[in-house]
N, C-alpha and C positions, 0 to 999 in steps of 0.2 A: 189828221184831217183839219185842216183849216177854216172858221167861217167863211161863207161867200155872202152876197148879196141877199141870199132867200132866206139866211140865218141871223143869228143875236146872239150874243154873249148868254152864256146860259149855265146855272149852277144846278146842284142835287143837295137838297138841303134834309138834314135828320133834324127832326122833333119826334120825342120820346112824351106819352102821354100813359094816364092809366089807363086799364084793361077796358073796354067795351068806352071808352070814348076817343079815340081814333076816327070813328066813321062821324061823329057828329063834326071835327071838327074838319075832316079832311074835305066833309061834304060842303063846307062853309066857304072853305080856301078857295076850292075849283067853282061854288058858284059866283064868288067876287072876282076868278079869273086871274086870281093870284097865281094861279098856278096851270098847267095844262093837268096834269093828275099829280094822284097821288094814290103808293102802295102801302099799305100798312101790312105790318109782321106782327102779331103776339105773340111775348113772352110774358116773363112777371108785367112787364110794361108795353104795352104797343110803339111800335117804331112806325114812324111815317116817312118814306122816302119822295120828297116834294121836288120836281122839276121845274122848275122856271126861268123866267128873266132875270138876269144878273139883275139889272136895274129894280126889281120889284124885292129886294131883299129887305129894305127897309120896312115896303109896307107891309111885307107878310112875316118879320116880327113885330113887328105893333099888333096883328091878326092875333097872331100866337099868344103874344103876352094878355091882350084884352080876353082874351077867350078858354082860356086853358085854367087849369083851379090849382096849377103848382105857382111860389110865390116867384123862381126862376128858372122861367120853363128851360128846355136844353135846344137850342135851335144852335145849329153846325153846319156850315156851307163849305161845300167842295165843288172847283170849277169843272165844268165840263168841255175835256180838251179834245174830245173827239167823237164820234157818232153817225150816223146815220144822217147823210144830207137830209132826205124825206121826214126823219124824224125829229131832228132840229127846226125844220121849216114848222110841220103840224104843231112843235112846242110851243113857237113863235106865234103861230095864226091862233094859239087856243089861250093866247095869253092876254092882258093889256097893255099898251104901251108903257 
């Protein structure tokens, strides 16, 4: 699937956090719009699996890095080559330019 007009480049980004802070910071990311969501996994560590704008990578490691209490947190971007038009667009509309 292709982008079209109603979409935007868009990756799925992993940051790995300790156990029971996941939700404070996932809740940080989607209220500054860094992000349309985000799912978190527990294990020994929480994994966060973050949806956004290609273009907002930057500012949502600087988020990560300022907010996280590891000295190098683990933030990993993979592109998102295919999807769900509907669901690309909501990612788009739930994001910031």
């Amino acid at each position: 699937m292709e982008a079209n007009s109603n979409t935007v480049p868009s990756i799925v980004v992993y940051v790995t956090v300790p156990n029971r802070e996941g939700k404070k910071l996932a809740g940080s990311i989607v209220k500054e719009k860094l992000a349309a969501c985000v799912n978190i996994f527990p294990d020994p560590e929480e994994l966060l699996i973050i949806k956004i704008r290609q273009s907002l990578l930057s500012a949502l490691t600087e988020h990560v890095n300022a907010n996280h209490e590891y000295d190098v947190p683990e933030v990993i971007a993979l592109p998102i080559n295919g999807g769900s038009p509907q669901y690309l667009e909501w990612l788009k509309n739930s994001t910031r330019d």
